[in-house]
C-alpha positions in Angstrom: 135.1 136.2 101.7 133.6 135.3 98.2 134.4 132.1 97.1 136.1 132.4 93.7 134.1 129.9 92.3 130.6 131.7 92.8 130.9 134.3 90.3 127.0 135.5 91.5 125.4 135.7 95.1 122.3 137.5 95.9 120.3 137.6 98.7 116.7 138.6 97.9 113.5 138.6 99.4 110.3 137.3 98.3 106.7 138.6 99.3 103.4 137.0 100.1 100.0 138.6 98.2 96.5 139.0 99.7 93.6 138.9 97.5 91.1 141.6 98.0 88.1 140.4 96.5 88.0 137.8 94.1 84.7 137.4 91.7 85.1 134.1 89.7 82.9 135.0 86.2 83.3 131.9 84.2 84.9 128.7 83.4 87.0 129.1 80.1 87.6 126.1 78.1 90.9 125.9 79.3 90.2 124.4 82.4 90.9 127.9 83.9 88.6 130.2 84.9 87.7 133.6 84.3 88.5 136.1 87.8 88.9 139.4 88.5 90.8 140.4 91.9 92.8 143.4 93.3 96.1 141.8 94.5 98.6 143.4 97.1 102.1 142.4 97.7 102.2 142.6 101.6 105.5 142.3 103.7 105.5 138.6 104.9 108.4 136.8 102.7 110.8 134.2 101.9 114.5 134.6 101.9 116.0 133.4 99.1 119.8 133.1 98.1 121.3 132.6 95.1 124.8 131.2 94.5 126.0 130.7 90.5 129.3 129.4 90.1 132.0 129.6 87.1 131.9 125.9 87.1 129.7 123.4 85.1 126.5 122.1 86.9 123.2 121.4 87.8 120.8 122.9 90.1 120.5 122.3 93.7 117.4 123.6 95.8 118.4 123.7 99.3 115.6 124.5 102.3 115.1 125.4 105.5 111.9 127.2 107.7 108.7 125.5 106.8 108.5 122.3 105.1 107.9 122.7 100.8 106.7 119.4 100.3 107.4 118.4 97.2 110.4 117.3 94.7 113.5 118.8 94.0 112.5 118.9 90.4 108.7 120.4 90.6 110.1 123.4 93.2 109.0 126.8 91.1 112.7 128.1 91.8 114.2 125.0 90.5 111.5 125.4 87.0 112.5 129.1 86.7 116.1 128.3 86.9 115.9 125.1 84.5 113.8 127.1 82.2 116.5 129.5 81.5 119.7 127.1 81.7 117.7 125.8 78.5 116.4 128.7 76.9 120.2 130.5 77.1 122.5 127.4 77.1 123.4 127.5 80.9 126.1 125.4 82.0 127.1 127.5 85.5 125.7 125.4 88.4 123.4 127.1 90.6 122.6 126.9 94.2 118.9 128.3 95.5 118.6 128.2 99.3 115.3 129.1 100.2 113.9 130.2 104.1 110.3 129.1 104.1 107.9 132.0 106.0 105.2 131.6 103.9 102.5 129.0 104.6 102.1 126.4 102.1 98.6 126.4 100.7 97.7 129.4 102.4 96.5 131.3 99.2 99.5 134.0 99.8 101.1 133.2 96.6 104.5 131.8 98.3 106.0 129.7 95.2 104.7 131.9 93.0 106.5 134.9 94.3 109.7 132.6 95.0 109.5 131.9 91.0 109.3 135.7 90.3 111.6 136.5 92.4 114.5 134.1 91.1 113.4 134.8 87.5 114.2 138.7 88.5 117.8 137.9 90.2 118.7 135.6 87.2 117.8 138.1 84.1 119.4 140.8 86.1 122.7 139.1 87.0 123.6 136.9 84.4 122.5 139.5 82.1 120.0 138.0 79.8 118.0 140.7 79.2 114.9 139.4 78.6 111.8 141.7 77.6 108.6 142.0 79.7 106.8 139.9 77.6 109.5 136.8 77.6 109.1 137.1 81.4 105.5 137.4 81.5 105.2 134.0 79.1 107.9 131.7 81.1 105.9 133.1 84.7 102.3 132.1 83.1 103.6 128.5 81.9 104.0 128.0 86.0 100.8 129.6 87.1 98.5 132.7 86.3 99.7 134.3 89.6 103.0 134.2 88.8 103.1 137.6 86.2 101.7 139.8 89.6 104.9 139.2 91.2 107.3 140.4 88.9 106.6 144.1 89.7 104.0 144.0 92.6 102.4 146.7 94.1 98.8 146.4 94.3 97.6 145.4 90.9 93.7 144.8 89.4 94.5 141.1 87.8 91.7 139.5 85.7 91.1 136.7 82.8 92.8 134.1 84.2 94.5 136.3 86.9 97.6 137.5 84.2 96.2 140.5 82.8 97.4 143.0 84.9 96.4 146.7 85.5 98.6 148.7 88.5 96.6 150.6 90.9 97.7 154.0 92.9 98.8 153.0 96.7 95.6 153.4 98.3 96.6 150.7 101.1 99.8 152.5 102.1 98.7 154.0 105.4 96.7 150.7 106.5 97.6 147.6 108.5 96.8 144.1 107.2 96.6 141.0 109.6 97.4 137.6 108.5 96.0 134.6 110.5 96.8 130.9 109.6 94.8 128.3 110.1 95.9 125.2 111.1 95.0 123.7 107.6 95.8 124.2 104.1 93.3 124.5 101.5 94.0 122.8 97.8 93.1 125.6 95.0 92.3 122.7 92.7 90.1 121.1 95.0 88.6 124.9 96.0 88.0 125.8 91.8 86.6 122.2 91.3 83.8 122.7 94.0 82.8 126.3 93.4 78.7 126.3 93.3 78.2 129.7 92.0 76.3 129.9 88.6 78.3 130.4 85.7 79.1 132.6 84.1 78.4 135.8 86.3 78.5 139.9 85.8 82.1 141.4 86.8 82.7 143.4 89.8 85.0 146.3 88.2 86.9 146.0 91.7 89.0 148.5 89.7 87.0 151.1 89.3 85.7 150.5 92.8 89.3 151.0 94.1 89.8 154.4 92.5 86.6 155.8 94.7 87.8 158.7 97.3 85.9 156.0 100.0 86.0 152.2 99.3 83.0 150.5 100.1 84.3 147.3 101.3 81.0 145.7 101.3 81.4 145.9 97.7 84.1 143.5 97.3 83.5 139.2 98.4 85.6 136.4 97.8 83.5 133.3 95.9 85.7 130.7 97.3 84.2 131.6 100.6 80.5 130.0 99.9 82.2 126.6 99.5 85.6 127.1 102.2 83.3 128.5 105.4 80.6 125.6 105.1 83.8 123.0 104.8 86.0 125.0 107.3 83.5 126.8 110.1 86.6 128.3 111.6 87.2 130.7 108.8 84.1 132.4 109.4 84.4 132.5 113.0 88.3 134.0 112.5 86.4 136.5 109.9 84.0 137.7 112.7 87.0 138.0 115.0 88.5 140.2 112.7 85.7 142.6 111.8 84.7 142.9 115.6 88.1 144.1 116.2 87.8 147.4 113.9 88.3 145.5 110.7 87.9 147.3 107.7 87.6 144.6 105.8 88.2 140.8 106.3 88.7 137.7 104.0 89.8 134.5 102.7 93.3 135.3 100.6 92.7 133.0 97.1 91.3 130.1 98.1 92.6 130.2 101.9 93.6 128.8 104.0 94.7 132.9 105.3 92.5 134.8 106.3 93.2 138.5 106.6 92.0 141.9 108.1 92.8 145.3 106.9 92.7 147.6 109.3 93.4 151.6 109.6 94.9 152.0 113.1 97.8 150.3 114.8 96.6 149.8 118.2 93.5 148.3 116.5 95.9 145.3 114.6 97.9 144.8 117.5 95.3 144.2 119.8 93.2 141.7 117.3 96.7 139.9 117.5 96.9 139.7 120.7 93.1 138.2 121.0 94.2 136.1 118.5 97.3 134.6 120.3 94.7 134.0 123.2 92.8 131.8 120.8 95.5 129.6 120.2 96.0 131.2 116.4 99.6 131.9 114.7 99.2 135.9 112.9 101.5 138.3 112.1 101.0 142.0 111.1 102.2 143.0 107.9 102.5 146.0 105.6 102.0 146.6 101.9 104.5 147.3 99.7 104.8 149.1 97.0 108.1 149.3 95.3 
């Protein structure tokens, strides 16, 4: 029974990204740099729920699942939320209770996506319609990855990763396989080491993705020249994947995940199970497309 105090709960899910291909072209004088990538939402999530009461208060993060390590105050639910107690004069308290599933510093987008996702719940339940472009401005100010999640899909994302183009389903019949590493990798310290001469010609994954066949080969990951040499095992967990009827197999972002697409079932499942031999934590997941 619904507390009459909570005048809101929602329960909503929110889903990891992989990065398929990711062609860093230069360093803008923003500190950012200049990318172009074809993202897909994939079905690995968080579970998020969301409590706002009638009464006057502040807002409480609660956790459980995998550890997010870091304050109350710098959780991207927590921003989101504080953001728009400002922005509309707020005053209900709000409760986020999040289930961690998502690896931290995996390169799957996890707080990201947990940002987008409260943002969504928020504007739709208390009402606040707010225009694509308000959204698209408060999700930027807490990263460039944060835009992609608000409708998903598989999108071709470049500039700094917020200019967003959708792409037709093309991944809708295939199977992609996320292994985690043991380790996280830090994007910061992954962007401040890349070696590739800058800048560079752009990719046009795009157009790439709109050919009857995609030729995989086509499409590479720059964080990989500087990640394999530092981490050996992400190659070796690459090679894994591609012996094992891989379509295509890669670092997601900056990694630590590395993922395989693959076209038939029996193929996924039995990488995962030669996986699990190898002492690695996967799971199989499906793209969505909503």
């Amino acid at each position: 029974m619904l507390n009459k105090d909570i005048i809101v709960q929602s329960e909503i899910i929110s889903n990891a990204k992989v990065n398929i291909g990711l062609n860093i072209s230069a360093k803008l004088d923003n500190n950012y740099h200049k990318i172009e990538t074809l993202i897909q939402e994939v079905s690995l999530s968080d579970e998020i729920s969301i409590k706002i009461y009638q009464r006057r208060g502040n807002i409480k993060i609660l956790q459980e699942g995998i550890n997010i390590e870091c304050a109350e105050e710098q959780n991207t639910c927590y921003v989101i939320a504080n953001f728009l107690k400002k922005k509309f004069n707020l005053k209900n308290k709000i409760t986020i209770k999040i289930k961690k599933n998502i690896p931290i510093g995996s390169g799957l987008g996890g707080g990201s996506s947990n940002a987008a996702a409260t943002l969504r719940c928020l504007d739709e339940n208390l009402q606040l319609c707010m225009s694509k472009i308000e959204k698209n401005k408060m999700c930027t100010s807490i990263g460039m990855d944060v835009p992609f999640f608000l409708d998903g899909g598989l999108q071709f994302a470049e500039n700094m990763g917020e200019k967003l183009k959708p792409i037709s389903s093309i991944f809708r019949k295939h199977f992609f396989l996320l292994v985690f590493p043991r380790f996280g990798i830090s994007t910061s310290w992954a962007y401040n080491h890349i070696n590739k001469r800058l800048p560079s010609k752009k990719k046009l994954y795009n157009l790439l993705a709109l050919k009857e066949t995609i030729n995989f080969d086509l499409f590479g990951n720059d964080f990989e020249t500087i990640v394999i040499p530092r981490y050996p095992e992400i190659g070796e967990i690459k090679k894994l994947l591609l012996s094992s009827n891989a379509l295509f197999s890669s670092l997601s972002g900056s990694g630590s995940t590395v993922f395989g697409i693959f076209k038939n079932f029996d193929d996924v499942l039995k990488a995962s199970e030669l996986l699990k031999q190898k002492k690695y934590h996967s799971t199989i997941a499906h793209p969505v497309y909503r």
